[in-house]
N, C-alpha and C positions, 0 to 999 in steps of 0.2 A: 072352407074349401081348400083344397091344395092342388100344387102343380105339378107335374112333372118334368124335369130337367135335365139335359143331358151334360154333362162336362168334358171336355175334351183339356186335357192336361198333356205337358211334353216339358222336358227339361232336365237337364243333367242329374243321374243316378245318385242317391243317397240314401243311406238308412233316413225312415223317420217320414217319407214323405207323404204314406198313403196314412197315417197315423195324423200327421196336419191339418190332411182332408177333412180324414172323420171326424175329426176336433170339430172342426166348423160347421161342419153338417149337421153333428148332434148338439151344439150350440143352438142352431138355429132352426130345431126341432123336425133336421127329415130323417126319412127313411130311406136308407142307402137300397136299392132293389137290387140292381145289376151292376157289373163292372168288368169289362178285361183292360187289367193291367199289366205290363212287362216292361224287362229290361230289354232295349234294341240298339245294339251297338254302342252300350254305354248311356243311351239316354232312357230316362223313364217315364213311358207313354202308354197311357191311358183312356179312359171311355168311361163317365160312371152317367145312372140313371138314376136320381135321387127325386123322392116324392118330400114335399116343400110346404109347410102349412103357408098360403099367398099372403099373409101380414109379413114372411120373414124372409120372401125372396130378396131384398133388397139388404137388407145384412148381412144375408147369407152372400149373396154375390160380392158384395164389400169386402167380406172375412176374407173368400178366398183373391182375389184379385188382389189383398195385401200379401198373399203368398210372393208374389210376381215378384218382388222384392231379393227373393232368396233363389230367384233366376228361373221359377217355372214359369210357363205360358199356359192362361186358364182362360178357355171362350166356358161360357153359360148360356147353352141353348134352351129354350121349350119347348118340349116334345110335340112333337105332331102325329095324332092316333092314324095310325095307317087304316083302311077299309080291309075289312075281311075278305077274303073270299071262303067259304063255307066248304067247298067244293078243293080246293086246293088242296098239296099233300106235300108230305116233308118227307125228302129222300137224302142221304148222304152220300157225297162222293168223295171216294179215298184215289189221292195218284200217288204212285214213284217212278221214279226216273232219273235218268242222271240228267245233270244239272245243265241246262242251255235258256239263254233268254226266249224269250217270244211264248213259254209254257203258259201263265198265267194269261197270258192275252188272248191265246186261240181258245184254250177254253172258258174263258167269261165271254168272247166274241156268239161261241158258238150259245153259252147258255139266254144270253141276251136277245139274240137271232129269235127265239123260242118263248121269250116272256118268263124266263125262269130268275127269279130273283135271288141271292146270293145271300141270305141271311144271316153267316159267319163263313169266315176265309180262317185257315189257321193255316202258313207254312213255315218250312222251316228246310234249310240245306244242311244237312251231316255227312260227313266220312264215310264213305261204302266200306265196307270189309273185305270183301269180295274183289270189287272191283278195283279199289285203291283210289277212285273218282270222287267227285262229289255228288249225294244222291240230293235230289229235290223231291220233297213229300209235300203236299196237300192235303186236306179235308176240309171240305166246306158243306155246308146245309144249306140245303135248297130249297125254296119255296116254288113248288112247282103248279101252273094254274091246271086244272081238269083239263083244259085243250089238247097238253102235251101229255102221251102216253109214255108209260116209263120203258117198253119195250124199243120205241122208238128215237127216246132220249138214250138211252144206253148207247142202241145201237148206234147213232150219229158219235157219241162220246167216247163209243170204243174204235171205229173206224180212224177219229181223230187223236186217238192213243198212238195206234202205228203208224201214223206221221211223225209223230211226235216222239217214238221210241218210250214211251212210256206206259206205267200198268195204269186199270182205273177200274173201280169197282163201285158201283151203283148202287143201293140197297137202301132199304128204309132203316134210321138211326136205331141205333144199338137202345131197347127198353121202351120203342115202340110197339 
């Protein structure tokens, strides 16, 4: 049997560090499945989803918790299988805008409102060209239930665009 695990890693930027990981992971015979990794203001954080033959969970969590040593912070979680819903659909939404707090909040407010679940967040703030500003970009994937129509999500999500002064485009992911 094996397990699935989720790791949540954080800790000062180095070469070498996701090279550690998989040291230990293939020590202790998993299969690495998923991971978003990045640099964030100098530190390096992480998300990995590794399948675990269940004799090596206990070494393997050992392996890496020796990492801690060299100043990362490693939790070992067990995944918990989500329920399907069969019926559900996966939409992406793309924003830009120039850069003002409270953006992320009204729209997770508004997708939350609606039972739509957030299934990846990716932002990121860059230099407008144009405008000389700083722009604020989004894309996240949506796990949207059959209740809510995309017609009806748009429109709420573009209504709250021109509050917001920002674009937003709705659509189902690029190679669906």
């Amino acid at each position: 049997m094996t397990t699935s695990l989720i790791l949540n890693v954080i800790g000062p930027d180095r070469p070498g560090l996701v090279n550690a990981i998989a040291d230990r992971a293939t020590a202790a015979g998993a299969n690495w499945l998923d991971s978003r990794l990045a640099n964030l203001a100098g530190q390096f954080a992480g998300i990995i989803h590794l399948q675990v033959p269940d004799d090596n969970i206990a070494s393997l969590t050992h392996a890496l918790h020796a990492l801690e040593t060299h100043g990362l912070k490693i939790s070992v979680t067990p995944a918990q299988s989500a329920a399907a819903d069969p019926a559900a659909r996966t939409l992406q939404l793309d924003l830009v805008g120039q850069d003002h707090p409270g953006i992320v909040k009204e729209i997770s407010h508004v997708l939350f409102a609606r039972g739509v679940s957030i299934d990846e967040l990716v932002t990121e703030c860059v230099e407008g060209s144009m405008s000389g500003g700083t722009l604020f970009r989004a894309t996240a994937r949506l796990h949207v239930p059959a209740s809510v129509s995309t017609a009806s999500l748009r429109e709420t999500l573009e209504s709250l665009a021109d509050d917001l002064m920002v674009d937003v485009e709705l659509d189902s992911p690029a190679g669906a």
